[in-house]
MIKEZA-823387 format. One record per residue (C-alpha): residue number from 1; z, x, y. Coordinates in nm, 3 decimals, padded with zeros to 5 digits, always signed. Layout:
# residues N
R   num         w         u         v
R   NUM         Z         X         Y
...
//
This chain:
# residues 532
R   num         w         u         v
R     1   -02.023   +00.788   +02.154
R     2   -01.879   +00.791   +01.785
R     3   -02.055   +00.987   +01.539
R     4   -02.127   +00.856   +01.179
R     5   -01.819   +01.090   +01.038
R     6   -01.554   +00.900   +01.347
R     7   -01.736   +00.552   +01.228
R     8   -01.708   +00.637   +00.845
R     9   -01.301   +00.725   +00.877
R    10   -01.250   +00.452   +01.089
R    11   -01.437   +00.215   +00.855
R    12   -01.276   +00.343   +00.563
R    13   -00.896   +00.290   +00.776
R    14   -00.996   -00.053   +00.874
R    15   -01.036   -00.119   +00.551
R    16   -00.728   +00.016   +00.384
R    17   -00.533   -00.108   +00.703
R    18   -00.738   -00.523   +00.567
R    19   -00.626   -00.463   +00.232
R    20   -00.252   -00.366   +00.228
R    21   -00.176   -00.697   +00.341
R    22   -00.223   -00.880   +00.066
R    23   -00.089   -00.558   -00.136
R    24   +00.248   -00.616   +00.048
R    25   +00.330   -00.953   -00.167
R    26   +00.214   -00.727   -00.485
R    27   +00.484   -00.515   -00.430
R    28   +00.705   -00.769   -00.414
R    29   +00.622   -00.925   -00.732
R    30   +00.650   -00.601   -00.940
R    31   +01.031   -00.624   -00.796
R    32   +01.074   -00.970   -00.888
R    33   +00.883   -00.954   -01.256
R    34   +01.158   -00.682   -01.322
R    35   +01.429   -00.989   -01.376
R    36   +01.192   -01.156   -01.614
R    37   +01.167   -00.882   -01.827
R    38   +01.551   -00.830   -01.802
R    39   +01.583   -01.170   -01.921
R    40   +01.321   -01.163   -02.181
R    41   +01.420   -00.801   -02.295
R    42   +01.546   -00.797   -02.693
R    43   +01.731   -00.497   -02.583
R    44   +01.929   -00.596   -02.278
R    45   +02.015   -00.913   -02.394
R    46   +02.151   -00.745   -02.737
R    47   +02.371   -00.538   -02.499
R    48   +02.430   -00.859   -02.291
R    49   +02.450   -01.166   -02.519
R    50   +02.549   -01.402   -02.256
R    51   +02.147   -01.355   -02.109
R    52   +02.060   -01.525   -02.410
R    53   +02.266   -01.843   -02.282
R    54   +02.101   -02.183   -02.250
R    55   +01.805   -02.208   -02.014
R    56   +01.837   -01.778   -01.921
R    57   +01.553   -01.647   -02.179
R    58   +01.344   -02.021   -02.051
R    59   +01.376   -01.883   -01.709
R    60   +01.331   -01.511   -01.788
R    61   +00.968   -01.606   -01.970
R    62   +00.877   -01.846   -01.666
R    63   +00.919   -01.584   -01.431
R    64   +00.762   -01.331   -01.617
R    65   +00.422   -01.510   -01.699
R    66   +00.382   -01.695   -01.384
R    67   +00.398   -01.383   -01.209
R    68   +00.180   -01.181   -01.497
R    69   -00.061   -01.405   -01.428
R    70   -00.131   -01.374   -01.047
R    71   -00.175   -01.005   -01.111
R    72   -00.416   -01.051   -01.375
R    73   -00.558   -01.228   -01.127
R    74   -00.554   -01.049   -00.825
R    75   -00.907   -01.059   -00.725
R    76   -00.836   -01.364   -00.587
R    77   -00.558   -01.253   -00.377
R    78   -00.750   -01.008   -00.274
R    79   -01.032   -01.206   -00.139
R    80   -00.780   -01.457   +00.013
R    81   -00.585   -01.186   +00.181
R    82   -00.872   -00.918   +00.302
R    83   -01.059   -01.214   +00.449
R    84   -00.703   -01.314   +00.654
R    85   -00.636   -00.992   +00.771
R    86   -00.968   -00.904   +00.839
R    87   -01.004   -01.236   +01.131
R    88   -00.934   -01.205   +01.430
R    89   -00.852   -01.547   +01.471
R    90   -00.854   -01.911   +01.299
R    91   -00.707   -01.729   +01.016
R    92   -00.624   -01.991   +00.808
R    93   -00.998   -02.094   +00.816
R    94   -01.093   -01.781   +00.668
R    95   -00.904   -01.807   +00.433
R    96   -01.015   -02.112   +00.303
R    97   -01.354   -01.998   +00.342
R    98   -01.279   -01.712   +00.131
R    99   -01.114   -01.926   -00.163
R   100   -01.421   -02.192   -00.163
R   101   -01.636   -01.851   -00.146
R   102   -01.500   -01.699   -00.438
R   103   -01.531   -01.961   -00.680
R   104   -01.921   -02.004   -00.556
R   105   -01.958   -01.658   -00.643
R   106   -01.829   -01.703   -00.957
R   107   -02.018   -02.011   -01.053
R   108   -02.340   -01.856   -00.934
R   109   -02.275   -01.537   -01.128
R   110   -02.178   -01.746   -01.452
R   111   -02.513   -01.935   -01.448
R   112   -02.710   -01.647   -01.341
R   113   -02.611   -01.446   -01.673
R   114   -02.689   -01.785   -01.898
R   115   -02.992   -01.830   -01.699
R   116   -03.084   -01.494   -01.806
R   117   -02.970   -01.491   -02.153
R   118   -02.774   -01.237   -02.091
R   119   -02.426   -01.419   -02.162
R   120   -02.196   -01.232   -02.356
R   121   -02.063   -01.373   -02.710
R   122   -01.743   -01.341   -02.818
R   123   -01.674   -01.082   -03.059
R   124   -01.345   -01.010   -03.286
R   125   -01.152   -00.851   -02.944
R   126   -01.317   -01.145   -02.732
R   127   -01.499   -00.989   -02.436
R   128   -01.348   -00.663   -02.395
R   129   -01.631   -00.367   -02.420
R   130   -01.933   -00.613   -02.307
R   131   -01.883   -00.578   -01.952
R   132   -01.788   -00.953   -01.872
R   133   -01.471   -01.149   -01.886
R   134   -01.326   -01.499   -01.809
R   135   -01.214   -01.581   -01.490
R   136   -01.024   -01.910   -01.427
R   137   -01.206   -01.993   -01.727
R   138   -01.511   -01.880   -01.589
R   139   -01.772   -01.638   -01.791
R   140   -01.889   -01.368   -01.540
R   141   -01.941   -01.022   -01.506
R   142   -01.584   -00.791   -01.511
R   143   -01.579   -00.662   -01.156
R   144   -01.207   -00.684   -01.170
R   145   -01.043   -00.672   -00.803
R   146   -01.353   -00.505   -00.687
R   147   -01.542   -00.849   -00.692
R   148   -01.242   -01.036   -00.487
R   149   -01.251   -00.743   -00.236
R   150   -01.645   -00.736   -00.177
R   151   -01.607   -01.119   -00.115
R   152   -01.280   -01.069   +00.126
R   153   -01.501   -00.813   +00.305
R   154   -01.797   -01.022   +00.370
R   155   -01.574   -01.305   +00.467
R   156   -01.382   -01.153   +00.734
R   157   -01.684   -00.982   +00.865
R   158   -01.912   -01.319   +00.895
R   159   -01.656   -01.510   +00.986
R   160   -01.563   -01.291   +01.288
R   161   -01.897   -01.251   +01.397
R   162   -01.970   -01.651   +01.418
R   163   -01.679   -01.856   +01.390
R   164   -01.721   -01.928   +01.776
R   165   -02.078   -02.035   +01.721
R   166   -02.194   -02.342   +01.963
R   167   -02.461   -02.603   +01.885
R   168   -02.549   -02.914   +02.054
R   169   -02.683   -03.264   +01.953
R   170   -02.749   -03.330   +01.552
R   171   -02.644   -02.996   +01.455
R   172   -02.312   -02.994   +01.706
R   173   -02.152   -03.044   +01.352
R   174   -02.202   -02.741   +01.205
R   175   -02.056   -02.532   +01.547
R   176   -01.713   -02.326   +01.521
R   177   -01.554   -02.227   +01.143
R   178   -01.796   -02.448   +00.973
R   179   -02.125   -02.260   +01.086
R   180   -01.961   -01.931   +00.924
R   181   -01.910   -02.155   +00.599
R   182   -02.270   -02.277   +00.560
R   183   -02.345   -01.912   +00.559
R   184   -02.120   -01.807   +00.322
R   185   -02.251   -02.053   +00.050
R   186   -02.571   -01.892   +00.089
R   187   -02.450   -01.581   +00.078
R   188   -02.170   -01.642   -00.237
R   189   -02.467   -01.763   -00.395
R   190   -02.707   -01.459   -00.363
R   191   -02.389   -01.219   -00.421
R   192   -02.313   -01.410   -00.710
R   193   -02.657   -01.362   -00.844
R   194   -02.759   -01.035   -00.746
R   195   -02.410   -00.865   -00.904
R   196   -02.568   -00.941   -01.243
R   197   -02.838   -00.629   -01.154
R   198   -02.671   -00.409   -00.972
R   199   -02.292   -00.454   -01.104
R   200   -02.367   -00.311   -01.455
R   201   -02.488   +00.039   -01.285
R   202   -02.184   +00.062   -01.105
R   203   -01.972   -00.025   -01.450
R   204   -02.113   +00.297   -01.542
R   205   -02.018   +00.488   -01.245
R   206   -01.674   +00.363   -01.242
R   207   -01.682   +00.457   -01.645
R   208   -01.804   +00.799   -01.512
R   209   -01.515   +00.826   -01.282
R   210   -01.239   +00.718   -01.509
R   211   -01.353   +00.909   -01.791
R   212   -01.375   +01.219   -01.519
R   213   -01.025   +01.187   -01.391
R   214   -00.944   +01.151   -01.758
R   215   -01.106   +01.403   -01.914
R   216   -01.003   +01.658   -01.628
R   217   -00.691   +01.606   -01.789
R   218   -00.398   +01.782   -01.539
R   219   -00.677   +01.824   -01.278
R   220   -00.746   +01.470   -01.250
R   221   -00.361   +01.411   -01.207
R   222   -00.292   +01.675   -00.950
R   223   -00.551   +01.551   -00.732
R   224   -00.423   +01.191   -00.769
R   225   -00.097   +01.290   -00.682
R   226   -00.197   +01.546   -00.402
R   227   -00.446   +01.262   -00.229
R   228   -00.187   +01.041   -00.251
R   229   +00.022   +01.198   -00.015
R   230   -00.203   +01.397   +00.216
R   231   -00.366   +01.078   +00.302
R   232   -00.081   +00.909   +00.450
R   233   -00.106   +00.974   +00.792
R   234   -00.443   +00.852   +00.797
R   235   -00.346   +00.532   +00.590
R   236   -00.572   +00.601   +00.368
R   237   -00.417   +00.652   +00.062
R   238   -00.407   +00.296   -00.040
R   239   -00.770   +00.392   -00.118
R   240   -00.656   +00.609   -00.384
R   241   -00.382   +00.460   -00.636
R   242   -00.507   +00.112   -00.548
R   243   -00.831   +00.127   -00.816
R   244   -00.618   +00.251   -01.053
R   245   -00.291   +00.059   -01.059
R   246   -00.549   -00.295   -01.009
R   247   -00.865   -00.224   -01.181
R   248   -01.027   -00.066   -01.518
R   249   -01.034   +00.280   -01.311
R   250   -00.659   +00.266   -01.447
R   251   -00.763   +00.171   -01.771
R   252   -00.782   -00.186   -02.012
R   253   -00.543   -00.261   -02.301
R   254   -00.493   -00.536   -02.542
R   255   -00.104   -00.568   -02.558
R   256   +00.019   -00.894   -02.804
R   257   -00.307   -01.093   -02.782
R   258   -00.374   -01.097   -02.389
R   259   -00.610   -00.835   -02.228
R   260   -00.449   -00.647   -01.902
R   261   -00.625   -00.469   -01.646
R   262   -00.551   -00.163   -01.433
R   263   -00.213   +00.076   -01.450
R   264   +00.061   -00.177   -01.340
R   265   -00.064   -00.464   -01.533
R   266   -00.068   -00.239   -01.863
R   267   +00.272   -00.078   -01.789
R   268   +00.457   -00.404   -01.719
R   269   +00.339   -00.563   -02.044
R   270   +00.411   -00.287   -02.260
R   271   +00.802   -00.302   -02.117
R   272   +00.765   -00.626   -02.182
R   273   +00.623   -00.600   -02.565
R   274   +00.864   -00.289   -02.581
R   275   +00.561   -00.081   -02.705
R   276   +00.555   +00.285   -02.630
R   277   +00.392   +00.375   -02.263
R   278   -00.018   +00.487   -02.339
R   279   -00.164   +00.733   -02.125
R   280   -00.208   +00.452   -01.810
R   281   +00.103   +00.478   -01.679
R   282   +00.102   +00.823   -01.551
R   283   -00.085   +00.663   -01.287
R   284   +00.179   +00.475   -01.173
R   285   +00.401   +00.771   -01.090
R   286   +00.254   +00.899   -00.796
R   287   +00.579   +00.703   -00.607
R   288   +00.822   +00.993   -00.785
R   289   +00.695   +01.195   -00.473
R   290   +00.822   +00.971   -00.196
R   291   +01.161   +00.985   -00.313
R   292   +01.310   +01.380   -00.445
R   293   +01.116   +01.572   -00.200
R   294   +01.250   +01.428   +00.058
R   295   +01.636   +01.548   -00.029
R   296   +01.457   +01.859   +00.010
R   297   +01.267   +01.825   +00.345
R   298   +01.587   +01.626   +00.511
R   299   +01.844   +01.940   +00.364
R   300   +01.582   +02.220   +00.514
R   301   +01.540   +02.036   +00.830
R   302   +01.966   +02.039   +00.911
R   303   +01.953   +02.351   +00.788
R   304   +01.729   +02.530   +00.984
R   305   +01.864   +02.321   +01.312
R   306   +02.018   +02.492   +01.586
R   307   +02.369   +02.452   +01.589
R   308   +02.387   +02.260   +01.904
R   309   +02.167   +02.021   +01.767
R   310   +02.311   +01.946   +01.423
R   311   +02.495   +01.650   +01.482
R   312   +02.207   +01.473   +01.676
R   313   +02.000   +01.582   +01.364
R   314   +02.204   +01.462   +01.117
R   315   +02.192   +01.103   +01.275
R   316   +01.854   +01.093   +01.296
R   317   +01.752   +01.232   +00.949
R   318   +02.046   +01.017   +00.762
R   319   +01.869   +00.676   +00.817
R   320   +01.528   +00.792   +00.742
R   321   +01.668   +00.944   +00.426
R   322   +01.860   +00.634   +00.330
R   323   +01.506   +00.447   +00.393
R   324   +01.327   +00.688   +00.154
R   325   +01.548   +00.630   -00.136
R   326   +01.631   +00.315   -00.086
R   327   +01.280   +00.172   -00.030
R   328   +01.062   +00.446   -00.135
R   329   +00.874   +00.448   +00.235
R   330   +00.788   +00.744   +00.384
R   331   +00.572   +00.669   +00.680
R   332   +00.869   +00.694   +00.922
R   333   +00.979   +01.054   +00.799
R   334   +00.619   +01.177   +00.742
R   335   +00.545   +01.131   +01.124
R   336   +00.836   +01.356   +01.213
R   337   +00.603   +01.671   +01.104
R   338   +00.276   +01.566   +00.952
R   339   +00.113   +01.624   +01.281
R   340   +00.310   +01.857   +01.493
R   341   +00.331   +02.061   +01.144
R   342   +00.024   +01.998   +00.906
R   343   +00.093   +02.352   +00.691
R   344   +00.415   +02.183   +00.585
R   345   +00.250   +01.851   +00.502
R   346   +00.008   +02.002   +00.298
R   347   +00.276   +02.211   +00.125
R   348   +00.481   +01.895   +00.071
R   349   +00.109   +01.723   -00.057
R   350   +00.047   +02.015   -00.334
R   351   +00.398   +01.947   -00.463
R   352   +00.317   +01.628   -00.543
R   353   +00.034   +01.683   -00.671
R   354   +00.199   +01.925   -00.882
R   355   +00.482   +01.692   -00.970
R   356   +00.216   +01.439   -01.100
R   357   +00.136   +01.696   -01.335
R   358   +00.473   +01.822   -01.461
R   359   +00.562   +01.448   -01.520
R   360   +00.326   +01.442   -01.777
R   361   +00.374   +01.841   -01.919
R   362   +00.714   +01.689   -01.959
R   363   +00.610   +01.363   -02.111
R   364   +00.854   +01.152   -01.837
R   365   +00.637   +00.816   -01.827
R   366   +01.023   +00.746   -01.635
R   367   +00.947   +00.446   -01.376
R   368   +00.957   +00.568   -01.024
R   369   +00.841   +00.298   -00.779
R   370   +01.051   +00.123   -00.556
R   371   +01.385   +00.275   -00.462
R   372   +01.633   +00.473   -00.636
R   373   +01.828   +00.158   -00.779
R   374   +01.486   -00.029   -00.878
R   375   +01.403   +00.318   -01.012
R   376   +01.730   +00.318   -01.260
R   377   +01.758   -00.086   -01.337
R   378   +01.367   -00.010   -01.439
R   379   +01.403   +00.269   -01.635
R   380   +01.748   +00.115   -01.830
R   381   +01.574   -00.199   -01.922
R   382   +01.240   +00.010   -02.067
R   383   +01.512   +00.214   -02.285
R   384   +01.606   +00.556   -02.263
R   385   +01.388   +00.632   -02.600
R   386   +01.020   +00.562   -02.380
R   387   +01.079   +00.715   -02.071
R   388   +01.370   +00.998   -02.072
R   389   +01.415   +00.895   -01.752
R   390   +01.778   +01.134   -01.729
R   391   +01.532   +01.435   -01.752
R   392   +01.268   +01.261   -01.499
R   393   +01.566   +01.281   -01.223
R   394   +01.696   +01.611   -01.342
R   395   +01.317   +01.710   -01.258
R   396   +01.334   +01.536   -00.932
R   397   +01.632   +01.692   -00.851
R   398   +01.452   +02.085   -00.939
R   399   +01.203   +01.951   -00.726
R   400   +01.385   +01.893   -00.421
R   401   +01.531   +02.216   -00.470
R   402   +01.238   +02.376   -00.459
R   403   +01.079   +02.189   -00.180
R   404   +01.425   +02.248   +00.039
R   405   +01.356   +02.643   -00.056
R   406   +00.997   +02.652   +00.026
R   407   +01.033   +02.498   +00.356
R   408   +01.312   +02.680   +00.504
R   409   +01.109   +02.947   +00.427
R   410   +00.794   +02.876   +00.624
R   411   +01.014   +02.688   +00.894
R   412   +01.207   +03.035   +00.992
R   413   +00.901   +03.199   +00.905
R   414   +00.669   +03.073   +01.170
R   415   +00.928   +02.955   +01.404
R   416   +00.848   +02.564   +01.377
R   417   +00.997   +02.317   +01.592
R   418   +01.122   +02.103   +01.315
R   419   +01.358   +01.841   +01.420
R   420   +01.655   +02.037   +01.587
R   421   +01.478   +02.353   +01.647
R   422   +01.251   +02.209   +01.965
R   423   +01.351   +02.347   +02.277
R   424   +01.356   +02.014   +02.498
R   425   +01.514   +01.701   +02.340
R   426   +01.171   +01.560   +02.292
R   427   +00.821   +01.767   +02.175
R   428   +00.512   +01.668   +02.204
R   429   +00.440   +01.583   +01.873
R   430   +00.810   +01.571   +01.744
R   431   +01.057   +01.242   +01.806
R   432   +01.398   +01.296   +01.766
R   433   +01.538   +00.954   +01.706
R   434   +01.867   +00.821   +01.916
R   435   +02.165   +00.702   +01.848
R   436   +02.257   +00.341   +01.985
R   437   +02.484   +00.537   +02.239
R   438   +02.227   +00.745   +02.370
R   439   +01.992   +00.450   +02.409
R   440   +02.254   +00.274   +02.618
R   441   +02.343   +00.584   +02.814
R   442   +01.944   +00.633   +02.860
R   443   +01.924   +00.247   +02.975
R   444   +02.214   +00.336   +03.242
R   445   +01.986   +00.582   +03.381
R   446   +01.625   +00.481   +03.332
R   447   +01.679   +00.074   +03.433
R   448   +01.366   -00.081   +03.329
R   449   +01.223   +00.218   +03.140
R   450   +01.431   +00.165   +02.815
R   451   +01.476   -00.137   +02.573
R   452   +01.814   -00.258   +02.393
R   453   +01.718   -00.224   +01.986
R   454   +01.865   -00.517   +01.958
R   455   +01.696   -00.735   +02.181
R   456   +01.388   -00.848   +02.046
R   457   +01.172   -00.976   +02.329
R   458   +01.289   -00.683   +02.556
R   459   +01.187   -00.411   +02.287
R   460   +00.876   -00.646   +02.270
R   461   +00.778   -00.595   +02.639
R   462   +00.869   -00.228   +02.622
R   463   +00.598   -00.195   +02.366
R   464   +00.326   -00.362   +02.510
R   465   +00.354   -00.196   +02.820
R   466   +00.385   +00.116   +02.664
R   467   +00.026   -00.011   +02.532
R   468   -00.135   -00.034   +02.805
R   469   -00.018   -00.390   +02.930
R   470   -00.117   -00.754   +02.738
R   471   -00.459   -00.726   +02.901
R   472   -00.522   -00.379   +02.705
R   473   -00.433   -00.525   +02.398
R   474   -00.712   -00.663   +02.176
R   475   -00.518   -00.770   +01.832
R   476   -00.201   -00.684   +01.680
R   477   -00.096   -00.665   +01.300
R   478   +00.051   -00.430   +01.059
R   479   +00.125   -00.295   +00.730
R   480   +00.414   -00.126   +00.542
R   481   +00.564   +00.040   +00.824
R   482   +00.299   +00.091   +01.112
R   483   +00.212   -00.139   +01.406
R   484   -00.161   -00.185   +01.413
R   485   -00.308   -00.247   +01.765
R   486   -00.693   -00.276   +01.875
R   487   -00.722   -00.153   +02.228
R   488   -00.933   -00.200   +02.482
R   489   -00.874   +00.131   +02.623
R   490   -00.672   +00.386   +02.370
R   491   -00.633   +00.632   +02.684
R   492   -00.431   +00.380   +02.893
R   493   -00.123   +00.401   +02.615
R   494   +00.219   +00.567   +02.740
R   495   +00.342   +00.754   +02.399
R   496   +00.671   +00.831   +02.592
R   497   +00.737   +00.501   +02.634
R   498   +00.674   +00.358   +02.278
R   499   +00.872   +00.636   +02.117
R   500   +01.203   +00.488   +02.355
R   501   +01.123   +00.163   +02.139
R   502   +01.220   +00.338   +01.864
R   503   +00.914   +00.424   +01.655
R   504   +00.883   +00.808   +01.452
R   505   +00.538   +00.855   +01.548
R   506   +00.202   +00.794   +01.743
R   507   -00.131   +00.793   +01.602
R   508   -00.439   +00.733   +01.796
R   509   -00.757   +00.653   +01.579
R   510   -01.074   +00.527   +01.791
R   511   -00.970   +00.215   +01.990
R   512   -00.718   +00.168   +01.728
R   513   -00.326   +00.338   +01.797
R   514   -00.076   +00.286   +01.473
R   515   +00.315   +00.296   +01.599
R   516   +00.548   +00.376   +01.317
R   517   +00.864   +00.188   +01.310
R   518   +00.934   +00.178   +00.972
R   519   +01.058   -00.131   +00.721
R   520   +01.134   -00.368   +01.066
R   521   +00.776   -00.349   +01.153
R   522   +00.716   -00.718   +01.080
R   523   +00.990   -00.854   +01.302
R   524   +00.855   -00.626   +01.559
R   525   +00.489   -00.758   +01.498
R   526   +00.620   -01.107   +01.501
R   527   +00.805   -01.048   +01.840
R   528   +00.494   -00.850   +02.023
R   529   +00.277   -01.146   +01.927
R   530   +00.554   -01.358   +02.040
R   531   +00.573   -01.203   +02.400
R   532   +00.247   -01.192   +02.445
//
């Protein structure tokens, strides 16, 4: 029987686990926006004249406001994309359900605030600082993404619950997706009206928050960056910088005219507008953690190997590294120890907290998400002047120096069985990944026990029996880097056997288990649903 802490945490993962897949196709529009600055840049193309050619600067500005404008509206997304990931089937139905949803709660807010005379007017900086805002040209109160992810919530939830609903004769018509529709224009309505009481209060407590975080100055920071981090193996850090990079939590500027919401929609325009970086954007830094520690971490880990076991090591901690900087993902890496060594996780989670801080001692408002290259290209097209971005690596470098130092230390110190340092091959707790050579030479002797990486459906099959079989498995999905699966029976799962598939770590959380393979997750969600 789950108690209300187990059902609280596995609420709250449920939920982070809903909403990073719509967060996914954020990520890659902050990549792609980068080229329409580049193109739109006064700087770059003084350096580069031949950006300035014919249609170039056209293109540049197309790419940069389309884009601008789906994260200025990304309550929508939100709802569109919670709702989706939340269903357990019929999926594109509840999607649609959510989008019709949305713009009944909109409608229904909008009239309930003229109804009540309580419609804002437009002052000399339009709507900003009266608590409502236009949204697709609609007057409502400014819930920002919070009011797309309530509505993404309910969706999924009442969609789930009766989208198999049966009725016979007259009302046959309303059976299946359409009965949870009805519903949700009854409910879009009475969300839509009852926001305009109870929304303002929690304005102020999200005012109170901010201005906390704010005021706490370094305090505020460290914890950001330190919750950031230690929250990763419980995936539930997207709980953390989410609010802030999307939402007013992050903070609300008026950059050339346009009003922009939250840390990353602030920091892009003023690269853009080539205005110097306000306070925001230190919380978009957080990601300087998930790259220079690591150099650390990986150098302390061959170090501290035993010497029979440096080359196997090496190959394993080589392409995890190369993911880290190249992507900026952690997951795989952080499963290699967060769990079989939690002291050195939390060590690793105070220095970047710490490193949060120094960024801003140092005033480095350098860009650091994405890999190392997006990293540079990002940092070269915002100008060396704004973000002293030389001095930001320099620190990232001290950094890894001092993380390499500091874990050596408490690795010989309490004898941990880091990667290397085990006494079997394989820990409990600790995955040593294989080469392609040892898989093979494993296959040879284990037939049927071991999968070819690059067979798809055979890796496939490997995984769901190491989950207990198709008829144990309730739902798949995933996020970033980790295979979500619903079971019917957690207990039932072979961990031996999914780590020969190739995945860095095991994580068991209710009737929910979360494999971590890393960037190929998709292909290997695709596949499992595929096979089964």
């Amino acid at each position: 029987m789950k108690n209300v802490k187990d059902k609280v945490v596995e609420g709250m993962a449920n939920f982070a686990k809903n909403m990073v897949q719509p967060l996914l196709y954020v990520a890659v529009i902050g990549m792609i926006l980068l080229l329409g600055i580049i193109l739109t840049n006064s700087r770059i193309t003084e350096a580069l004249p031949f950006l300035g050619w014919g249609p170039l600067p056209f293109i540049g500005k197309l790419i940069y406001n389309c884009l601008m404008f789906i994260i200025n509206n990304l309550s929508i997304v939100l709802c569109v994309g919670i709702a989706g990931a939340m269903a357990k089937k019929y999926r594109h139905h509840a999607c649609i359900i959510a989008l019709i949803s949305f713009f009944i709660f909109l409608n229904a807010n909008n009239l309930t605030l003229t109804q009540t005379g309580n419609l804002a007017e437009m002052g000399m900086l339009g709507l900003i600082g009266t608590g409502q805002a236009s949204v697709f040209g609609i007057q409502v109160l400014d819930m920002g993404v919070f009011g797309g992810i309530i509505m993404g919530v309910v969706t999924g939830a009442i969609f789930n619950k009766f989208c198999d609903a049966k009725f016979n004769g007259y009302w046959q018509m309303f059976s299946g997706v359409r009965f949870p529709f009805v519903i949700m224009i009854a409910v879009s309505i009475f969300l839509g009206w009852g926001a305009t009481y109870v929304w303002p209060f929690v304005q102020m407590v999200i005012s109170s928050l901010t201005n906390f975080m704010s005021d706490s100055g370094y305090i505020g920071l460290f914890l950001y960056g330190f919750l950031n981090k230690f929250l990763v193996p419980a995936g539930l850090h997207h709980l953390v910088y989410a609010p802030f990079q999307f939402s007013e939590m992050g903070g609300v500027a008026t950059i050339a005219g346009e009003v922009y919401t939250g840390a990353m929609a602030i920091r892009t325009a003023e690269v853009a507008a080539e205005l110097p970086f306000s306070d925001a954007t230190y919380w978009m830094v957080f990601t300087f953690n998930n790259l220079f520690p690591y150099l650390g971490i990986a150098a302390a880990f061959y170090t501290t190997a035993k010497p029979k076991n440096k080359e196997k090591t090496k190959a394993m901690l080589i392409p995890l590294t190369v993911t880290v900087l190249l992507s900026s993902l952690t997951e795989p890496f952080d499963f290699l120890f967060c769990f079989s060594q939690p002291l050195l996780f939390l060590v690793l989670s105070i220095i970047s907290g710490i490193s949060v801080v120094l960024l801003k001692v140092f005033s480095l408002p350098a860009a650091t998400s994405g890999g190392i290259i997006n990293v540079i290209i990002s940092n070269i097209v915002a100008g060396y002047e704004r973000t002293k971005w030389p001095f930001m690596i320099l620190l990232g470098l001290v950094v890894a120096v001092v993380t390499y130092v500091i874990f050596v230390f408490l690795i010989k110190k309490f004898d941990y069985k880091t990667p290397g340092r085990e006494d079997d091959e394989e820990e409990e707790g600790t995955t040593i990944a294989k080469t392609d050579a040892e898989k093979i030479e494993e296959k040879t002797e284990e037939k049927g026990t071991e999968t070819d990486a690059g067979d798809e459906l055979s890796q496939a099959k490997a995984i769901i029996a190491g989950l207990g079989g198709s008829e144990n498995i309730v739902s798949v999905d995933c996020c970033f880097t980790r295979l979500r699966v619903e079971l019917k029976d957690v207990s039932a799962i072979d961990e031996k056997a999914l780590k020969k598939t190739g995945c860095s770590g095991v994580v068991k959380k209710s009737n929910e288990v979360q494999v971590v393979y890393g960037m190929q997750v998709g292909e290997i969600k695709n596949a499992v649903e595929s096979a089964l």
